[in-house]
N, C-alpha and C positions, 0 to 999 in steps of 0.2 A: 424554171422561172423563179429569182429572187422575192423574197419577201418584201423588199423595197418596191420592187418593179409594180407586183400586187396592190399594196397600196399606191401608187402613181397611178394605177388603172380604175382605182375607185372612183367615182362619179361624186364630186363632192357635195352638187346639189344634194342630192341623193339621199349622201352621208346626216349634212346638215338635218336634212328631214326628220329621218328616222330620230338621230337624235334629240329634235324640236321635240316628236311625238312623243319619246321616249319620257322624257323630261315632266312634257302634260299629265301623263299618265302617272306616274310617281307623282306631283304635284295636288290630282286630282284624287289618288288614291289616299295620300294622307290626309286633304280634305275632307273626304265622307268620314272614315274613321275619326278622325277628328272634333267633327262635326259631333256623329254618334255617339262620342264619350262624353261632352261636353252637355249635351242635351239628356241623356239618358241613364249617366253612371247611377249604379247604387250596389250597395254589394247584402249580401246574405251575414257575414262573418266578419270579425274585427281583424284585420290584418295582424299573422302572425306567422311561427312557423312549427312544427311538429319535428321534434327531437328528441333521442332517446338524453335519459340524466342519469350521471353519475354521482353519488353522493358519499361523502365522504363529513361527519360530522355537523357543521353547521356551511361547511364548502359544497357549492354543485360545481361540477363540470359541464361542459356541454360541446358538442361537435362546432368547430369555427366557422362564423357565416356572419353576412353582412347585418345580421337581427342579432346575435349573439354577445356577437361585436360592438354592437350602439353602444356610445358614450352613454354615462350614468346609469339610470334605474330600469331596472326591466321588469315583467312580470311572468309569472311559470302556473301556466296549472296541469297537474298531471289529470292522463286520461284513461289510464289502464295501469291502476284502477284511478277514479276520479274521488278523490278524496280530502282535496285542501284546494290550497289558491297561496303562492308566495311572492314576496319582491325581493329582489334581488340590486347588490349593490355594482358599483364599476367593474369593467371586466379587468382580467389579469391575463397573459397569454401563460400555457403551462404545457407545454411541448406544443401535440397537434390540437389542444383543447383551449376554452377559455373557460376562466377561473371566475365564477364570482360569490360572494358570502350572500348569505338570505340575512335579510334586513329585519322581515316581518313574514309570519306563517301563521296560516288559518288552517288546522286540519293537517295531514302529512303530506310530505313531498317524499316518495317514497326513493330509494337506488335501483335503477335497473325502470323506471318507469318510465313510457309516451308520454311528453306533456308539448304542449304548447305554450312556445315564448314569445312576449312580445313589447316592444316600444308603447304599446297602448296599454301596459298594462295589466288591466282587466278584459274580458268579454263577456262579464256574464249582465245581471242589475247591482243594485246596489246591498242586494243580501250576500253577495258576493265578499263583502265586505262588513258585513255584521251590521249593519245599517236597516233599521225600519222604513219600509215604504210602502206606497201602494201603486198598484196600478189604474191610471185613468185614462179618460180621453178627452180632448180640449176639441166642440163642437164648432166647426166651421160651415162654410158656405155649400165650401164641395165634400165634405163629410165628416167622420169621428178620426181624429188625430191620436193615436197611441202618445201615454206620454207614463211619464212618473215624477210622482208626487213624494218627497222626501219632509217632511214635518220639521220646524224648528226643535231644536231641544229641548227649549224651553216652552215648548208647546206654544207661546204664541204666537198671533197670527195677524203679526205686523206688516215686515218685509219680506222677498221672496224674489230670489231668482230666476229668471227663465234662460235656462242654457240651451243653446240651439248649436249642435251639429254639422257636419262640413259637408261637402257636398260628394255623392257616395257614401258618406258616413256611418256612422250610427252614433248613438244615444252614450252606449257604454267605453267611447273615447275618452269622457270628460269624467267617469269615474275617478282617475286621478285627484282633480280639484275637490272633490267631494267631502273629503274631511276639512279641509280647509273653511269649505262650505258651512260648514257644519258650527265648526269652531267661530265663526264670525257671527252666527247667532243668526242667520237668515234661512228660511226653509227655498226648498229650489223645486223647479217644476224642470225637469229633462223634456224635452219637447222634441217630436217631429214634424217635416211638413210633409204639404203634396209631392206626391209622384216619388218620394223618399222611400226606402225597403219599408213597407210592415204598414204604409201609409196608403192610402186611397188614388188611387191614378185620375189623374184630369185628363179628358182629352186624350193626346197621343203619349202622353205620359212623360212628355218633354218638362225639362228643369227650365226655370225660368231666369235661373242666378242670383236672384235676389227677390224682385220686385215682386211676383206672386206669390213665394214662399212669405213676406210681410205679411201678408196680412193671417196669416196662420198665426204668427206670432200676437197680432193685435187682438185675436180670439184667446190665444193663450193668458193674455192679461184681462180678455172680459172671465175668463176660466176663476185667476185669481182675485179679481172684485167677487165673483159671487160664492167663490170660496172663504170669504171675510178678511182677504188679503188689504193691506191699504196705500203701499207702497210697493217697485219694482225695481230693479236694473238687469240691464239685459248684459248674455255673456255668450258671444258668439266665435265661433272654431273655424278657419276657413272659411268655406263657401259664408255658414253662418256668422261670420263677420258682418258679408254684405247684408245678409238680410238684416240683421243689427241695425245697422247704418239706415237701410231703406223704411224701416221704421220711423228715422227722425224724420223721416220728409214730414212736409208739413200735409202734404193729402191725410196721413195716417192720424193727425190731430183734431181737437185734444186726445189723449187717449183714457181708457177705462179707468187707470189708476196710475197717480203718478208715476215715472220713470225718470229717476235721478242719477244715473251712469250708467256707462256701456263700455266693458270689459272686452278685448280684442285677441285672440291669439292667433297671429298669423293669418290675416284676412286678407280675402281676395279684396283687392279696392277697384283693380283695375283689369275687367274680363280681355281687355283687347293684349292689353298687354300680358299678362298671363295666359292668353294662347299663343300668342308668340314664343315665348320663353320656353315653353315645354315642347315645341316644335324643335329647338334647338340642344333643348336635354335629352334629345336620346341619339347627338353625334347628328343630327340632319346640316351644313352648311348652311351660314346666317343668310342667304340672300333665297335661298329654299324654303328654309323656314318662313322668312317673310311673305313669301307667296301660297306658303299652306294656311298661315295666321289671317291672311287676307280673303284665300277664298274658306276658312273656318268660318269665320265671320260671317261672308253672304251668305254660306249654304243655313248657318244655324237662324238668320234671319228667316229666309225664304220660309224655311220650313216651320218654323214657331214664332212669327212676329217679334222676336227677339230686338228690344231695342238699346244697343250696348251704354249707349248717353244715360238712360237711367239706374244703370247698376255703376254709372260709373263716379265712383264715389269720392275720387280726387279732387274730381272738376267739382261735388257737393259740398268739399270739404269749408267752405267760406262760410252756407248754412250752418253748421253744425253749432248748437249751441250746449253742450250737456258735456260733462268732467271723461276722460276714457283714461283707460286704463290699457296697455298695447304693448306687447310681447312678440317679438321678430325673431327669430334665430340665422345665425350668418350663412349658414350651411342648408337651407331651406331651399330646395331644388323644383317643389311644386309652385309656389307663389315669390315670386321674384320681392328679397329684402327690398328692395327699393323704392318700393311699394308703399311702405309702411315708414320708411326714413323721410319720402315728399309728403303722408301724412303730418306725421311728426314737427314737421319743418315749416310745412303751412298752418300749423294750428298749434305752437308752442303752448299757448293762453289755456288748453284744453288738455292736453296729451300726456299723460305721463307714460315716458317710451323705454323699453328696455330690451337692449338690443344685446341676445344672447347667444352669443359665444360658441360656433359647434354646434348650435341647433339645430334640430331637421325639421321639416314639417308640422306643425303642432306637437317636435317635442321639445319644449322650452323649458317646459314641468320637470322633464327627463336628468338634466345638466344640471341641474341644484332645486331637489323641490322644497327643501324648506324653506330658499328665497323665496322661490316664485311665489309660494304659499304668501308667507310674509308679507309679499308683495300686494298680494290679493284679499290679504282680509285688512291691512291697510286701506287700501284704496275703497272698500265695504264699508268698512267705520266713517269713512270720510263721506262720504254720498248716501250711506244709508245712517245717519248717526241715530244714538239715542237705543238702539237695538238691543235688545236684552240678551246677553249673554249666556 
């Protein structure tokens, strides 16, 4: 019997079925998963990767990979033995390796060493960087919040940043900006929220995207009223964009101590549409994807009360009254630029927007940090003036 003949004998009802359920299943299966990362992520570790280094004078080597490879600055810390912390400039291809020059070193970057490379970076705190700080915790409703306390230069104890992390995060992403921090004359408070690594679980331990992480942050400003702080601007990563944002609502008002900007890098604005888009970022077909983003959504309601109209901070964008500062990268495959250009677009009066070139995910910093930088203690001086240097 022909293989033609075979298929003509197929029952196409049948056929259809199987493949209706087939479909459901796949549909449903990205679903939960999806749901589950969406409500749950947090990691232990700064994303990075472990490679052996070659060195050769003030050039590393390094085995070719898509972390190796990232446009701009990277960061290396060797782990056997663990003995410095370096950055590293643009790569160079040099046979099967990639070339890049050390920029800045703290301690040795040995030849023949295990280290760890990464777009973030840093992973450790901010001693990581020769930077004074302390460890605190900003007391809330549902418990003690890990955070760190970084001190003006000038010892005092004016203005003060509250930098809030993305979602899965951690704290030591925005080491990066820290000098910059530093140089603009404002001490910073690194903040975590609920249900975040290292942080106090609520409940089922579910993320809420923005709206319940607020008010972690509104304790983080009563943290810096009773610290003798007298002024704020918030500066949030991702996830922590939104809660940024959800801050302005006017529920959260007045707040403990003024807050006179809010600093953006690559913010989620819009949860629905940023589960769609990552539905489609890993090869799913757009009319798939729409139906995982769709049933993502009811399943993350069902299960956490999740109401996506309050995180959604496009449609809030008309409220918004305070100067921002907002950083997109074109190449940014977790939160869809588009995002951040209808920001932009609705609220010209507000926004100073800069949309960079090759960027990935919160690395904006990566592609040129002495702009970004510039960028950022500009925007400092403007909103927080008067600061002592």
């Amino acid at each position: 019997m022909s293989i033609l003949t075979r298929i003509r004998q197929i029952n196409r009802r049948r056929a259809l079925g199987w493949a209706a359920f087939s479909y459901a299943v796949a549909v449903l299966s990205g679903a939960f998963l999806g749901a589950e990362i969406t409500l749950r992520s947090k990691t232990r570790r700064v994303k990075g990767e472990f490679v052996p280094v070659g060195r050769r004078g003030n050039s590393v080597y390094l085995p070719a990979s898509p972390e190796t490879l990232s446009r701009g600055v990277v960061g290396i810390v060797p782990l056997l033995p663990n003995q410095g912390h370096a950055t590293l400039g643009p790569p160079r291809q040099a046979g099967t390796l990639v070339r890049r020059e050390i920029l800045d070193e703290r301690g040795v970057l040995p030849n023949g060493s295990l280290a760890w490379v990464s777009t973030f970076v840093y992973n450790g705190t901010p001693q990581q960087l020769g930077i004074p700080f302390q460890h605190t915790a900003v007391h809330t409703e549902v418990g003690e919040m890990p955070a760190w306390h970084i001190p003006a230069v000038s010892g005092e104890k004016d203005a003060i940043a509250i930098v809030i992390h993305g979602h899965g995060g951690q704290r030591a992403q925005a080491l990066r900006m820290l000098p910059a921090l530093r140089r603009s004359g404002v001490a910073s408070l690194f903040v975590t929220f609920r249900n975040a690594h290292g942080a106090p679980r609520v409940g089922k331990g579910y993320l809420s995207l923005g709206d319940g992480e607020a008010a972690d942050v509104i304790a983080a400003l009563e943290w810096a009223k009773a610290a003798g702080y007298k002024r704020a601007m918030l500066y949030g990563f991702s996830m922590g964009g939104n809660v940024a944002l959800c801050v302005l609502r006017s529920r959260h008002q007045p707040y403990p101590i003024p807050v006179t900007g809010v600093a953006l890098d690559c913010p989620a604005l819009d949860w629905r549409d940023t589960i769609r888009s990552n539905g489609q970022r890993y090869g799913i077909p757009t009319f798939m994807a729409r139906h995982i983003g769709n049933f993502v959504q009811y399943l993350v309601t069902r299960r956490s009360g999740q109401d996506f109209d309050v995180v959604d901070q496009l449609a809030a964008a008309p409220s918004f009254n305070l100067p921002m500062l907002l950083w997109h990268g074109t190449r940014d495959a977790t939160i869809p630029i588009r995002q951040s250009d209808a920001l932009a677009a609705a609220r010209p009066d507000l926004v100073e927007y800069h949309r960079v070139e090759g960027a990935k995910h919160i690395r904006c910093w990566n592609i040129n940090p002495e702009k970004y930088d510039g960028e950022l203690e500009a925007f400092i001086a403007r909103v927080l003036p008067g600061v002592k240097v």
